[in-house]
N, CA, C and O atoms as a printed pandas DataFrame, in Angstrom:
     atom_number atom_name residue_name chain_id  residue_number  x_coord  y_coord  z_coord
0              1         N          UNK        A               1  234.337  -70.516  -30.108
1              2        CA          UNK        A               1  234.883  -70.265  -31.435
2              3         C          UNK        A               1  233.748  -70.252  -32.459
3              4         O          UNK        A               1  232.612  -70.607  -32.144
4              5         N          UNK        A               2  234.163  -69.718  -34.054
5              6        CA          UNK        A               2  232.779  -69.704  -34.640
6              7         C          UNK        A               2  232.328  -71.337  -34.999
7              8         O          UNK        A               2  231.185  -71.758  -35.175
8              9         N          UNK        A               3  233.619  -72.102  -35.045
9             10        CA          UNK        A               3  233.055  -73.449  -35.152
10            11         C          UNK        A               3  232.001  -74.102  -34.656
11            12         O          UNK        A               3  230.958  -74.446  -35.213
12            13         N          UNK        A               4  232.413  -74.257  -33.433
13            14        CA          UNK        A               4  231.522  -74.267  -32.206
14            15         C          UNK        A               4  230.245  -73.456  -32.215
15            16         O          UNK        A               4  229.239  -73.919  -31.677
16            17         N          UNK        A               5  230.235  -72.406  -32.731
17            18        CA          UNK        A               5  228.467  -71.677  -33.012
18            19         C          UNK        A               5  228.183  -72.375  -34.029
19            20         O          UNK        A               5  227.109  -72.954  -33.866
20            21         N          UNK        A               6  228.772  -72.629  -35.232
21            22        CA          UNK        A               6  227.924  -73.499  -36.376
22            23         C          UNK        A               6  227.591  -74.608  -36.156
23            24         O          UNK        A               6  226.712  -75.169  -36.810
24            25         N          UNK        A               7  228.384  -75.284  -34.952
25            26        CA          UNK        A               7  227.896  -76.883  -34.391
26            27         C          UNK        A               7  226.877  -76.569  -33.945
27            28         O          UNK        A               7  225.957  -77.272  -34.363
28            29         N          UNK        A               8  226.507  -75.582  -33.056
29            30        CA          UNK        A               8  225.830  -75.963  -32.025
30            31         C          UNK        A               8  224.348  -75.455  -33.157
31            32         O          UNK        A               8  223.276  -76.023  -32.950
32            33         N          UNK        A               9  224.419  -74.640  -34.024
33            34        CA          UNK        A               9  223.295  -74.016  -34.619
34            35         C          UNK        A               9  222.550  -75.518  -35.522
35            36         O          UNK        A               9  221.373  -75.875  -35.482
36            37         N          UNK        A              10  223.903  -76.278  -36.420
37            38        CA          UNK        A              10  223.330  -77.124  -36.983
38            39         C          UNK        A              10  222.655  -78.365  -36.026
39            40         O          UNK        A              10  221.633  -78.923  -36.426
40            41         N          UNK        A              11  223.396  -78.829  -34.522
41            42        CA          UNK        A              11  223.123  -79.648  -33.979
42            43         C          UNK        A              11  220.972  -78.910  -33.983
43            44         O          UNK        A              11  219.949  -79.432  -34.425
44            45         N          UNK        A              12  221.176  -77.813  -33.396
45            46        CA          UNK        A              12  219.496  -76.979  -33.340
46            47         C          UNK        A              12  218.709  -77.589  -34.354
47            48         O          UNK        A              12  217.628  -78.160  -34.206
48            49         N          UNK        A              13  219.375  -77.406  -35.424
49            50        CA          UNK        A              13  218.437  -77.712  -36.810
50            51         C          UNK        A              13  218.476  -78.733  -37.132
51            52         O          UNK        A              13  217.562  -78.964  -37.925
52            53         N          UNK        A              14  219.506  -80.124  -36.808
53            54        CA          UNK        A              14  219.084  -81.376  -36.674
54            55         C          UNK        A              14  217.831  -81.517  -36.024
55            56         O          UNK        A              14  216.806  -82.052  -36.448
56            57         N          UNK        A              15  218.074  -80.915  -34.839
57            58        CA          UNK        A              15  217.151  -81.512  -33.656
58            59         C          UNK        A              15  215.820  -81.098  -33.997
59            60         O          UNK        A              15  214.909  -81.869  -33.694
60            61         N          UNK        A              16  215.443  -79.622  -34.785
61            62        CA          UNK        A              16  214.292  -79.437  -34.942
62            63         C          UNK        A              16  213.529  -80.328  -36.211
63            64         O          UNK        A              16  212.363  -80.712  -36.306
64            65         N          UNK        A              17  215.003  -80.524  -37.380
65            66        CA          UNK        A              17  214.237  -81.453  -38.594
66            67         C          UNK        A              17  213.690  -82.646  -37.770
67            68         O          UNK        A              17  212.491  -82.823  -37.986
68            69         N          UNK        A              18  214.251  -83.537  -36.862
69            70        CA          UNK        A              18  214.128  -84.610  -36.603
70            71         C          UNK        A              18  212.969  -84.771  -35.824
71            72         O          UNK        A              18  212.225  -85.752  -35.837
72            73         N          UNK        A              19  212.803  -83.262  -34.817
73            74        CA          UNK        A              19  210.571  -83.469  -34.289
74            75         C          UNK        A              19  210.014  -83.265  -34.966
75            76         O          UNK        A              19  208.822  -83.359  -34.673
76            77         N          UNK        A              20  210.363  -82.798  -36.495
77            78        CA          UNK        A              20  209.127  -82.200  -37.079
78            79         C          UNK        A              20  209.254  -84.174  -38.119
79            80         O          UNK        A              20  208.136  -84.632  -38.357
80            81         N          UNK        A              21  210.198  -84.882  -38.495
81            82        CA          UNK        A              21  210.240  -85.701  -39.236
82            83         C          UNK        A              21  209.374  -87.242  -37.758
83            84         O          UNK        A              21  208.922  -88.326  -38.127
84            85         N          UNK        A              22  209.412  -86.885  -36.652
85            86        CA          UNK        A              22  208.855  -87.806  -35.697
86            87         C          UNK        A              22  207.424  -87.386  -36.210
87            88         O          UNK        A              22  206.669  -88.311  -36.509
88            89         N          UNK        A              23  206.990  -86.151  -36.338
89            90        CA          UNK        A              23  205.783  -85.519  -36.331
90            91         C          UNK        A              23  204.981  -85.278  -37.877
91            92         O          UNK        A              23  203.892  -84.744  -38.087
92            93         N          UNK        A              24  205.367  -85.516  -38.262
93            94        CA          UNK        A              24  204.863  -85.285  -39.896
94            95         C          UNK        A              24  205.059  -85.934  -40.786
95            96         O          UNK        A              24  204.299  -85.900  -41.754
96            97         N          UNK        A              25  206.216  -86.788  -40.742
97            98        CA          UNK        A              25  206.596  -88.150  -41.581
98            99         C          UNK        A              25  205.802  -89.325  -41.877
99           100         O          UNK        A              25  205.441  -89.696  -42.993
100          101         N          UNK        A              26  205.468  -90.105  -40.276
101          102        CA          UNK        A              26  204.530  -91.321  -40.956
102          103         C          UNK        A              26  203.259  -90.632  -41.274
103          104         O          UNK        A              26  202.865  -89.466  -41.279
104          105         N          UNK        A              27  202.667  -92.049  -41.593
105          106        CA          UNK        A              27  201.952  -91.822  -42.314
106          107         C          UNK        A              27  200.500  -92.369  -40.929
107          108         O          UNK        A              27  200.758  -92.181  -39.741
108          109         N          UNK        A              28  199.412  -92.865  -41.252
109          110        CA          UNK        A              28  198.435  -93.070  -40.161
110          111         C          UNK        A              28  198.624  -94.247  -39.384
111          112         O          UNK        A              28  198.342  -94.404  -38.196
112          113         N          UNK        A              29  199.209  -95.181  -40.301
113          114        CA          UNK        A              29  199.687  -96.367  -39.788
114          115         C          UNK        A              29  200.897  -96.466  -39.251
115          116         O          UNK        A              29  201.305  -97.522  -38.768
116          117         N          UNK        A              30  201.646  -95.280  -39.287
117          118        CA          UNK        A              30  203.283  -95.352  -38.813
118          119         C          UNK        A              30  204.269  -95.517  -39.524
119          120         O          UNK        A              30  205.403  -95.656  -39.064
120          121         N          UNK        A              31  203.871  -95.531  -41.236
121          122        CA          UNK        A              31  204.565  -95.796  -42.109
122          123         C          UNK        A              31  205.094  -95.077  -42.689
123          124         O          UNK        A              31  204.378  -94.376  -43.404
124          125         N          UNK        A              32  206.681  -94.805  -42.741
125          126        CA          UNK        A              32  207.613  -94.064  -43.387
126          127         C          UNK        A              32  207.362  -93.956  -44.816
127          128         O          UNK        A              32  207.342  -95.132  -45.180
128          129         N          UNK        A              33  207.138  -93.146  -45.943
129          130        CA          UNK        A              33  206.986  -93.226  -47.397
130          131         C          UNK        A              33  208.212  -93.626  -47.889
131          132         O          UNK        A              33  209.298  -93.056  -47.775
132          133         N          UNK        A              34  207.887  -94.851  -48.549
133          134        CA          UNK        A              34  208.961  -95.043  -49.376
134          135         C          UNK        A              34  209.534  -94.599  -50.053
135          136         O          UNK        A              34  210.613  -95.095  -50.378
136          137         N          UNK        A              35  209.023  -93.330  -50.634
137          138        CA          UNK        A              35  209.536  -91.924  -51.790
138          139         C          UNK        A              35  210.794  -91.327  -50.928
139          140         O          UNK        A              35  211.652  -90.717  -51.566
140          141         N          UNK        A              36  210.944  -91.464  -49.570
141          142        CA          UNK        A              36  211.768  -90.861  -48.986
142          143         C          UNK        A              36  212.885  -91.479  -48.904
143          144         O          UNK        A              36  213.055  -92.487  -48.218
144          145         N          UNK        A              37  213.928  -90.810  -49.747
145          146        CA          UNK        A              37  215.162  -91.460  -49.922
146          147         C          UNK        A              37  216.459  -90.433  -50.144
147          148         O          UNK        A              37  217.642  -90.738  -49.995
148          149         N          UNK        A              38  215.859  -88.975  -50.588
149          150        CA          UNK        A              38  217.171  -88.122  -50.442
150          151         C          UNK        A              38  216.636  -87.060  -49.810
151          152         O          UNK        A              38  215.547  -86.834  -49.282
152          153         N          UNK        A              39  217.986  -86.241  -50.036
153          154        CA          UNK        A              39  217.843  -84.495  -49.421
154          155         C          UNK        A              39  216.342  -83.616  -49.855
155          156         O          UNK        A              39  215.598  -83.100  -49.022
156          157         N          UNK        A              40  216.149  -83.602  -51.194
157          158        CA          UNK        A              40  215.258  -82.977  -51.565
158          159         C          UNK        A              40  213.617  -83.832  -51.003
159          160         O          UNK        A              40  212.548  -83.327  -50.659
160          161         N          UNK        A              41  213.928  -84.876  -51.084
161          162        CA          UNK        A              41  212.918  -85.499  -50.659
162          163         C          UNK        A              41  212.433  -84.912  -48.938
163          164         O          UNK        A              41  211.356  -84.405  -48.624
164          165         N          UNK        A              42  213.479  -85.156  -48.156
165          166        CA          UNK        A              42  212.900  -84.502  -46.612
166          167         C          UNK        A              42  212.616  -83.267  -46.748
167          168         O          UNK        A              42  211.498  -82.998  -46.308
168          169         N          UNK        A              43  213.515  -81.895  -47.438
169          170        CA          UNK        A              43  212.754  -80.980  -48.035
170          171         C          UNK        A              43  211.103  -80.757  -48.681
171          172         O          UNK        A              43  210.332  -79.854  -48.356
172          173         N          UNK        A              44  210.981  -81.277  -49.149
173          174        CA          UNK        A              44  209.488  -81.696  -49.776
174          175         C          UNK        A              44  208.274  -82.199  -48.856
175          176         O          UNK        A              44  207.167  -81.812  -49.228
176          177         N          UNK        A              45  208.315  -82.924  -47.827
177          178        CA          UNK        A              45  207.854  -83.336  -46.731
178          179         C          UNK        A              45  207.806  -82.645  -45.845
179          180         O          UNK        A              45  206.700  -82.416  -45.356
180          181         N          UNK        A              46  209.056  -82.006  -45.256
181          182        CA          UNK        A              46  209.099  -80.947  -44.546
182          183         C          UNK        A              46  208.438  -79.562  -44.391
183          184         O          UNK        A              46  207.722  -79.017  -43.550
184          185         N          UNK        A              47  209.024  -79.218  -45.638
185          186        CA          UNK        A              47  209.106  -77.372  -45.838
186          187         C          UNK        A              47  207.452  -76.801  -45.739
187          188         O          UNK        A              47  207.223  -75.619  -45.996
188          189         N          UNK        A              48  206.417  -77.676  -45.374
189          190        CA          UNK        A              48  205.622  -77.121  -45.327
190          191         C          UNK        A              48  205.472  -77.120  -43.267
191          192         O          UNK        A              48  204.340  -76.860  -42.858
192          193         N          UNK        A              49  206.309  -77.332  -42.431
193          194        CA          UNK        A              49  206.161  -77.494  -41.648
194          195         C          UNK        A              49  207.210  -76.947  -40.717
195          196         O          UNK        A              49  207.088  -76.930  -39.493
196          197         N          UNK        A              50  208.135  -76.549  -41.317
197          198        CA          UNK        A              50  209.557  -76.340  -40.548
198          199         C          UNK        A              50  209.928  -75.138  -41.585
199          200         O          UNK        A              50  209.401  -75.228  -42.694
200          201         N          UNK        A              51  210.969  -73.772  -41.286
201          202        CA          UNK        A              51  211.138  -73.029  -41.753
202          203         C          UNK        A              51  212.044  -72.969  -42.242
203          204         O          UNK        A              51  212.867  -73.583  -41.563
204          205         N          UNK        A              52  212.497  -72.555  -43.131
205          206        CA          UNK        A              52  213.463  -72.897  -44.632
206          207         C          UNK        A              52  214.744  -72.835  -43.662
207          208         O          UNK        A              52  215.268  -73.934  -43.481
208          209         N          UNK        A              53  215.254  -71.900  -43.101
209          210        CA          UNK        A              53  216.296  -72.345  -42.670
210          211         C          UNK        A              53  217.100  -73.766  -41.801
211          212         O          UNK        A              53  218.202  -74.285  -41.977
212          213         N          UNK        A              54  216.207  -74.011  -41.023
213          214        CA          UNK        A              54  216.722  -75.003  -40.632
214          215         C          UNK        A              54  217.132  -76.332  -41.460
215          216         O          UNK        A              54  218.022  -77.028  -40.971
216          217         N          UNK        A              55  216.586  -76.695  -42.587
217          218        CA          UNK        A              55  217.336  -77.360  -43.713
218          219         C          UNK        A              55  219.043  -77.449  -43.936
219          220         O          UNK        A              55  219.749  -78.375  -44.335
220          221         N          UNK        A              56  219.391  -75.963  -43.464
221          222        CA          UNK        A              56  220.858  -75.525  -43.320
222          223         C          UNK        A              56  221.622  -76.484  -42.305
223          224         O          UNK        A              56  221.294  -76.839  -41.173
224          225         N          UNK        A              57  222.843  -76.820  -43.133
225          226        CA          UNK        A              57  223.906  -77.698  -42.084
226          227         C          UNK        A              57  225.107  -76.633  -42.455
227          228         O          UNK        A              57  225.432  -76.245  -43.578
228          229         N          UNK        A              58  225.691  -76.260  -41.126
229          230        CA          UNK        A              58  226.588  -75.167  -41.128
230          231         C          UNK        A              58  228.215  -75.626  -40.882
231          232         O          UNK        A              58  229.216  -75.143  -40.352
232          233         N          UNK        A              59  227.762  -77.090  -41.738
233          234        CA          UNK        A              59  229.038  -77.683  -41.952
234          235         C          UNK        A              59  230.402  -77.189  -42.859
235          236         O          UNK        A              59  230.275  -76.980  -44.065
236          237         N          UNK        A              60  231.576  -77.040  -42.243
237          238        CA          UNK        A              60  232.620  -76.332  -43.251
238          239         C          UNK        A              60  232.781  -77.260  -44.410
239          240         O          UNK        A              60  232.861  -76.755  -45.529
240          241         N          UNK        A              61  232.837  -78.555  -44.275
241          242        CA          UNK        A              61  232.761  -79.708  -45.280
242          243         C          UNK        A              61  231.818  -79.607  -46.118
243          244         O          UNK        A              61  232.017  -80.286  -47.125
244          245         N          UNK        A              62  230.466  -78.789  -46.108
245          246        CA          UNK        A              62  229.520  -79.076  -46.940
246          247         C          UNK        A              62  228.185  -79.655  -46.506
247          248         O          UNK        A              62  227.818  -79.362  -45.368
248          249         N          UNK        A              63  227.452  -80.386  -47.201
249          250        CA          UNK        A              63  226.475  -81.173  -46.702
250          251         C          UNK        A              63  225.467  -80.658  -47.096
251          252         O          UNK        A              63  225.274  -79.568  -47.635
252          253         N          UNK        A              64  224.390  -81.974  -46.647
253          254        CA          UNK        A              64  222.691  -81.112  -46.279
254          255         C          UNK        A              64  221.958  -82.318  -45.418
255          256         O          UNK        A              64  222.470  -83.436  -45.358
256          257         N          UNK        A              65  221.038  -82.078  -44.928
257          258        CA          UNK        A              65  220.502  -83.487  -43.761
258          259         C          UNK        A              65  219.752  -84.206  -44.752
259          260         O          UNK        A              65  218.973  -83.716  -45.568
260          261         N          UNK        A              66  220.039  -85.330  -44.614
261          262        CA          UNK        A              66  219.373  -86.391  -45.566
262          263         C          UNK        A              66  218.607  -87.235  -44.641
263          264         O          UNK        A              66  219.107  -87.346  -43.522
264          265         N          UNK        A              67  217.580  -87.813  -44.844
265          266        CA          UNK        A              67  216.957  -89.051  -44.321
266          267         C          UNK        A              67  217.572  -90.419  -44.388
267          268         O          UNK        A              67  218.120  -90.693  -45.456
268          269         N          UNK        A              68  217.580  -91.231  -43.541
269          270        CA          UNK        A              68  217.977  -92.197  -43.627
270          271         C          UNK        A              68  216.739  -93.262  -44.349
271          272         O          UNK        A              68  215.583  -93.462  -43.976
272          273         N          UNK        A              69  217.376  -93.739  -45.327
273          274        CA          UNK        A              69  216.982  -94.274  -47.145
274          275         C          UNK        A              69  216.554  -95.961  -46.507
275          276         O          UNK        A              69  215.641  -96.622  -47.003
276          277         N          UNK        A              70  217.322  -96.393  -45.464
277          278        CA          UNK        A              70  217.060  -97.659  -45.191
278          279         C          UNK        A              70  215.966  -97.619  -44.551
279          280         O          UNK        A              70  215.516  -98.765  -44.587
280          281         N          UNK        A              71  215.179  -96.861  -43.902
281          282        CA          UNK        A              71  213.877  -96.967  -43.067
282          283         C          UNK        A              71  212.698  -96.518  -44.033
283          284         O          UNK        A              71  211.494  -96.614  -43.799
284          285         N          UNK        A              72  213.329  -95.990  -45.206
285          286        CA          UNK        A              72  211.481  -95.564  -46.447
286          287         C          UNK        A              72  210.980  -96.875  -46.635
287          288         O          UNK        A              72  211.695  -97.833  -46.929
288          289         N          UNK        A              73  209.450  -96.934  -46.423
289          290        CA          UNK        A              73  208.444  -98.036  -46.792
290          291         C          UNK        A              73  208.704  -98.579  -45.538
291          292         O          UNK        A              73  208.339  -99.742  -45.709
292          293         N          UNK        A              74  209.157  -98.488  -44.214
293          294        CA          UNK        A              74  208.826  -99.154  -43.043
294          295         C          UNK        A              74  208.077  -98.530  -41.782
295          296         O          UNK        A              74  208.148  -97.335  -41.494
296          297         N          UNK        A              75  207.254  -99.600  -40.968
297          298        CA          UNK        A              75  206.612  -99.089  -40.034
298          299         C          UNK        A              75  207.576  -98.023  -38.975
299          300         O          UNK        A              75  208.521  -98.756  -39.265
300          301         N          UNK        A              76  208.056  -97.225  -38.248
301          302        CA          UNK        A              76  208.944  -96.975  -36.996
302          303         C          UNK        A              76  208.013  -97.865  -36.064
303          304         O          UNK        A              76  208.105  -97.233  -35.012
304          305         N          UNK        A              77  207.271  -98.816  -35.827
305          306        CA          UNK        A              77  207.288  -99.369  -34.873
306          307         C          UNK        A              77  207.775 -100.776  -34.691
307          308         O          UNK        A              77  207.987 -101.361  -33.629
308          309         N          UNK        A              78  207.971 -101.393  -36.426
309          310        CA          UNK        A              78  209.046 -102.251  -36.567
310          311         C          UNK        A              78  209.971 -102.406  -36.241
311          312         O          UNK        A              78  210.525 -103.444  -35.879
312          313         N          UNK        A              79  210.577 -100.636  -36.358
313          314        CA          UNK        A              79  212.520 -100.743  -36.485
314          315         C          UNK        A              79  212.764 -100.816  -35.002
315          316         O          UNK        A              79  213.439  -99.832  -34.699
316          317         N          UNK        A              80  212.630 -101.202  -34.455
317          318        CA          UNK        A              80  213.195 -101.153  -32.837
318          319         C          UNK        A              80  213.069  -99.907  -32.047
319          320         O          UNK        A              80  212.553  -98.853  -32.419
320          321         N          UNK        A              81  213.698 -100.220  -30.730
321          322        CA          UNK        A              81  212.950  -98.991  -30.266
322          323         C          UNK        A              81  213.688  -97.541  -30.547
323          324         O          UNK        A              81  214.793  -97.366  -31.061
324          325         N          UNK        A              82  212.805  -96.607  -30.085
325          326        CA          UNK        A              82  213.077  -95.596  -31.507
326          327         C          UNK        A              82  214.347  -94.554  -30.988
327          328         O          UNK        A              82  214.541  -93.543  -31.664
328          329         N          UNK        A              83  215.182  -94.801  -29.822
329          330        CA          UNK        A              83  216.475  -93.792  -29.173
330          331         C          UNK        A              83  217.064  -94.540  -30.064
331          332         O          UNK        A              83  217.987  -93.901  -30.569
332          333         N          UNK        A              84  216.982  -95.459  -30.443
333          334        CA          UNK        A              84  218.182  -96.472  -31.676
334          335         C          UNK        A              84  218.112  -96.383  -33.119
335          336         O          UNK        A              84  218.929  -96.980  -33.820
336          337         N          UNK        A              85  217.004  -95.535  -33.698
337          338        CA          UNK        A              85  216.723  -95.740  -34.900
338          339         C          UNK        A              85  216.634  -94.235  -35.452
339          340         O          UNK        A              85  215.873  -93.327  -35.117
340          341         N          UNK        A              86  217.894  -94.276  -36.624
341          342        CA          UNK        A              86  218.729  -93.168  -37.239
342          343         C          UNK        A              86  217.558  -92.871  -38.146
343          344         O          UNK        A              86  217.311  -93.813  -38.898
344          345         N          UNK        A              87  216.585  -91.576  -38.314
345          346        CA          UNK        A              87  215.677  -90.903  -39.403
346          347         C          UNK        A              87  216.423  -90.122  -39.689
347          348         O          UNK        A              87  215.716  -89.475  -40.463
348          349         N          UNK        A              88  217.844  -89.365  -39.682
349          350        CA          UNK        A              88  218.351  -88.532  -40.793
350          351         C          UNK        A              88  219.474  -87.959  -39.970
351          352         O          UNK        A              88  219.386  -87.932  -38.743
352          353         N          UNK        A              89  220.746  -87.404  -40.744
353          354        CA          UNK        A              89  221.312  -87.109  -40.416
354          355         C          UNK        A              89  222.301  -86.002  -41.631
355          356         O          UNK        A              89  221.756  -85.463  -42.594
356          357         N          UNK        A              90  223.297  -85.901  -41.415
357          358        CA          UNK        A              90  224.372  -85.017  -42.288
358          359         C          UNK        A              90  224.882  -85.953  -43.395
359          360         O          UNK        A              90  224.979  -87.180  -43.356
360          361         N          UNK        A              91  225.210  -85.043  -44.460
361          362        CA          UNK        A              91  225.585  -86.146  -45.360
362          363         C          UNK        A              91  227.049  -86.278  -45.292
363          364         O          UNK        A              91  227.738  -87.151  -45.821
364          365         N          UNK        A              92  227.401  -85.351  -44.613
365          366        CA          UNK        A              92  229.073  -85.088  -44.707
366          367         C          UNK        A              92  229.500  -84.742  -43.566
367          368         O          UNK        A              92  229.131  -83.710  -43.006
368          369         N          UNK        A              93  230.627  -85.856  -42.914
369          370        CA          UNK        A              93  231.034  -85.321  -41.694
370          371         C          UNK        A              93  231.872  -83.721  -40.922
371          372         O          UNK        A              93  232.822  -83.161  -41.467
372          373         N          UNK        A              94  231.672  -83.573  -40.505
373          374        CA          UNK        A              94  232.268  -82.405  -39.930
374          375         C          UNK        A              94  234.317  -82.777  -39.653
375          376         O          UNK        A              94  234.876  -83.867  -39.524
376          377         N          UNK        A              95  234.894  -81.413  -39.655
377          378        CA          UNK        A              95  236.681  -82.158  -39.471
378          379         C          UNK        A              95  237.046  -83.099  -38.511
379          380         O          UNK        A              95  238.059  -83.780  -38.668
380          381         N          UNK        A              96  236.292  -83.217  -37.482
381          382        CA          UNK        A              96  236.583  -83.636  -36.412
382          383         C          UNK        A              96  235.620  -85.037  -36.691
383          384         O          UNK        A              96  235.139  -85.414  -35.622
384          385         N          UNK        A              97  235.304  -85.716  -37.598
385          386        CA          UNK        A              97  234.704  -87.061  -38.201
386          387         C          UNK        A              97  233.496  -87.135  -37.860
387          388         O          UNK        A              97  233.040  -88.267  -38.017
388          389         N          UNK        A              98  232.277  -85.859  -37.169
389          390        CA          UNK        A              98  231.405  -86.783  -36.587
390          391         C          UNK        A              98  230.339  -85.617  -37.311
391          392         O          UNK        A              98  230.589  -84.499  -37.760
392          393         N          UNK        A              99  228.836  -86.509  -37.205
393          394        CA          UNK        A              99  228.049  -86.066  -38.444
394          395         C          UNK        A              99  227.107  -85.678  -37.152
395          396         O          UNK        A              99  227.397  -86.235  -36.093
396          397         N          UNK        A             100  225.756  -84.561  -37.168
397          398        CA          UNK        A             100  224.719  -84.598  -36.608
398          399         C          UNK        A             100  223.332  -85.736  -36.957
399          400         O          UNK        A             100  222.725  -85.816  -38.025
400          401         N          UNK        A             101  223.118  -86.441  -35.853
401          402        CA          UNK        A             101  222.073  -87.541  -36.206
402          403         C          UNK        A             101  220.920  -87.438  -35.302
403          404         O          UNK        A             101  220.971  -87.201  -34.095
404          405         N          UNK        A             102  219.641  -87.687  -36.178
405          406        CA          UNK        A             102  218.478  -87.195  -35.419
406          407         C          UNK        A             102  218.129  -89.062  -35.434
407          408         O          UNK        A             102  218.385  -89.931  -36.267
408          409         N          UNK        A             103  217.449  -89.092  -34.107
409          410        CA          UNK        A             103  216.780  -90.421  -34.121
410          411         C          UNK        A             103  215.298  -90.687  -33.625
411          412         O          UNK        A             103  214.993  -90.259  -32.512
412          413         N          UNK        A             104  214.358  -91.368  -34.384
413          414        CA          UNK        A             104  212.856  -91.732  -33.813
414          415         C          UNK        A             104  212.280  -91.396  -32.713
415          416         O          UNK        A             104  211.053  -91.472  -32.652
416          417         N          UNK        A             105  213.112  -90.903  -31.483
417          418        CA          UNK        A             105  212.773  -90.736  -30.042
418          419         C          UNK        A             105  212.492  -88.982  -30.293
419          420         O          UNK        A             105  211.582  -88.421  -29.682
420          421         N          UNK        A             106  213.352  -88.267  -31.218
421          422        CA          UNK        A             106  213.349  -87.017  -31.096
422          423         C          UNK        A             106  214.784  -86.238  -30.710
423          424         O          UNK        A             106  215.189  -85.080  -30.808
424          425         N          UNK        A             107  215.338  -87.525  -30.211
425          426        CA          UNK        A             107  216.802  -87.053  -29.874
426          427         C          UNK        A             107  217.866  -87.040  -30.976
427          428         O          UNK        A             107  217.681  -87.581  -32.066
428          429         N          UNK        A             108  219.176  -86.290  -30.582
429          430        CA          UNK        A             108  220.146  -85.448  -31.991
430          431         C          UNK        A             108  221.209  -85.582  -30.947
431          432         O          UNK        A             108  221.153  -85.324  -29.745
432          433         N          UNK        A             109  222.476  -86.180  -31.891
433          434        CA          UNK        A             109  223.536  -86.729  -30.718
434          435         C          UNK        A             109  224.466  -85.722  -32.166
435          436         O          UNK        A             109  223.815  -85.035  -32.953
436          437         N          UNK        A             110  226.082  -85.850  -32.253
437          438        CA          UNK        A             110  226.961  -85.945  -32.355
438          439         C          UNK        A             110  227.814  -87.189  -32.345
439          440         O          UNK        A             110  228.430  -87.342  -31.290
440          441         N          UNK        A             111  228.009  -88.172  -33.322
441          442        CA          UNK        A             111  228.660  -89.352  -33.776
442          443         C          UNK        A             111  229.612  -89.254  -35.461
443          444         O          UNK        A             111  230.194  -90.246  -35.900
């Protein structure tokens, strides 16, 4: 269905924000910028690294991928290990309640 193509396109563009945010985010020491706290912000960090589209969440609800605000100003080698630790996700769930989430390992689930 076309639903199902916009899942699967945004789940893509989770998954690609979230290697390029494993890959370009910290800092030398491993440190998340504390400046990073909204949408425009991972935009800004990003867009020199990842191509404008994938920013796109092809959510019918709306949205845009935000960073997760509780990990700015921390090491990722603090937060536990990193298949457990949420760096960004949708801001708005999809009808069926569940948001695309990218996590520290590189991996992008559906929750």
């Amino acid at each position: 269905t076309k639903e199902m193509a916009k899942r699967t396109q945004t789940v893509a563009n989770a998954h690609f924000l979230t290697r390029a945010f494993v890959l370009y985010v910290p800092d030398s020491k491993g440190r998340i910028p504390s400046t990073l706290r909204t949408a425009e912000d991972l935009r800004q960090i990003l867009a020199p690294h990842v191509d404008s589209g994938v920013f796109e969440t092809h959510n019918p609800n709306g949205g845009v991928f935000v960073p997760n605000a509780r990990i700015a100003g921390k090491s990722l080698a603090d937060l536990g290990p990193p298949e457990t630790v949420i760096v960004l996700m949708e801001s708005k769930p999809w009808p069926d309640d569940k948001k695309a989430v990218g996590y520290a390992d590189g991996h992008v689930r559906r929750r």
